[in-house]
N, C-alpha and C positions, 0 to 999 in steps of 0.2 A: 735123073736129078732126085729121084725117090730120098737116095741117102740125103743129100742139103736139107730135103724138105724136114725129114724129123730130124734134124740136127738142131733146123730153125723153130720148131712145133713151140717151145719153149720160150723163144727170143720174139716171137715176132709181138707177143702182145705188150714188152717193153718196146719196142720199137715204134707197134701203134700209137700207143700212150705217150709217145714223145712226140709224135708228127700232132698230136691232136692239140697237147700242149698249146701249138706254133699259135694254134688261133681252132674259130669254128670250120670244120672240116665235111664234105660229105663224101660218103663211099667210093665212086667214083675216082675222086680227087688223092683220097688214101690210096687206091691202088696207083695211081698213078703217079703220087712222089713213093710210094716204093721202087717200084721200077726205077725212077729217078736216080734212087740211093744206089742200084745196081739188085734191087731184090727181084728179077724176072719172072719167076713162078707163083707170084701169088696172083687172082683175081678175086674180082667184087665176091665171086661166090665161095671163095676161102675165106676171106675176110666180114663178110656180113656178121657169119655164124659167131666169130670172136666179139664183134661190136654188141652185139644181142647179149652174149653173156656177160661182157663188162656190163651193159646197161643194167642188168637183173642182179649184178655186184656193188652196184651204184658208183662204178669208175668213172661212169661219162653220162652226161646227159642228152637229151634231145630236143631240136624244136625241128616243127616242120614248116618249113620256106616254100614260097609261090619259086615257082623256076620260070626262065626267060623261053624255054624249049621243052614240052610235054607236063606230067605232072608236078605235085611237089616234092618239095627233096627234103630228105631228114641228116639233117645238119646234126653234125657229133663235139661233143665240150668236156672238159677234162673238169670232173668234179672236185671238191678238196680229199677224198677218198681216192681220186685219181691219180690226184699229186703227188700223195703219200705214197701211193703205191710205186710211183716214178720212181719216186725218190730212193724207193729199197729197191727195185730192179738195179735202177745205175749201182749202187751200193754190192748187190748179190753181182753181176757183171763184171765190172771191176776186179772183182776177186776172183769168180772165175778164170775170166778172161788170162787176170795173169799167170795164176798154178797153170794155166795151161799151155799159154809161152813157155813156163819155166821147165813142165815137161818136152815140149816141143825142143825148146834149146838146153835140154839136161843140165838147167837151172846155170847156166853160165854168164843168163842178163840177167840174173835177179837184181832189185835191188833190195 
């Protein structure tokens, strides 16, 4: 799965950025509605390192929450920096996405 991985190296921090959207999210919980979506190869410890640099990009913010089970947990929130930046992923994706159907089906669905 090497190859999906850096296929995804790219997509996954618009993908973060959208589950974070949903609501306040912690690490944890991220890896786990990815798997959800079908993204199986990521863990906490892929994913930290990306949340660390969004935070130092000021994509997302933090607070840290008492947990019902061990320490605290540090809850993730999608800044207005964050939004913005959603908003050109979906944008940059989209266009992607389609030239690359369009090579895939030698532009036969275009529309």
């Amino acid at each position: 799965m090497a190859d999906t991985t850096q296929m995804l190296k790219g997509i996954l921090d618009g993908c973060l950025l959208s589950i974070i959207k949903e609501g306040e999210i912690y690490g944890y919980e991220l890896a786990a509605k990815l798997e959800s979506y079908g993204f199986h190869s990521f863990s906490e410890g892929t994913i930290y390192p990306l949340l660390l640099r969004m935070q130092k990009e000021g994509l997302v913010s933090t607070t840290l929450r008492k947990s019902t089970a061990g320490p605290k947990r540090k809850y993730y929130s999608l800044t207005e920096k964050g939004e913005q930046e959603l908003e050109q992923f979906i944008l940059r994706w989209t266009q992607l996405s389609s030239s690359v159907n369009n090579v895939l089906n030698k532009g036969y669905f275009s529309s």
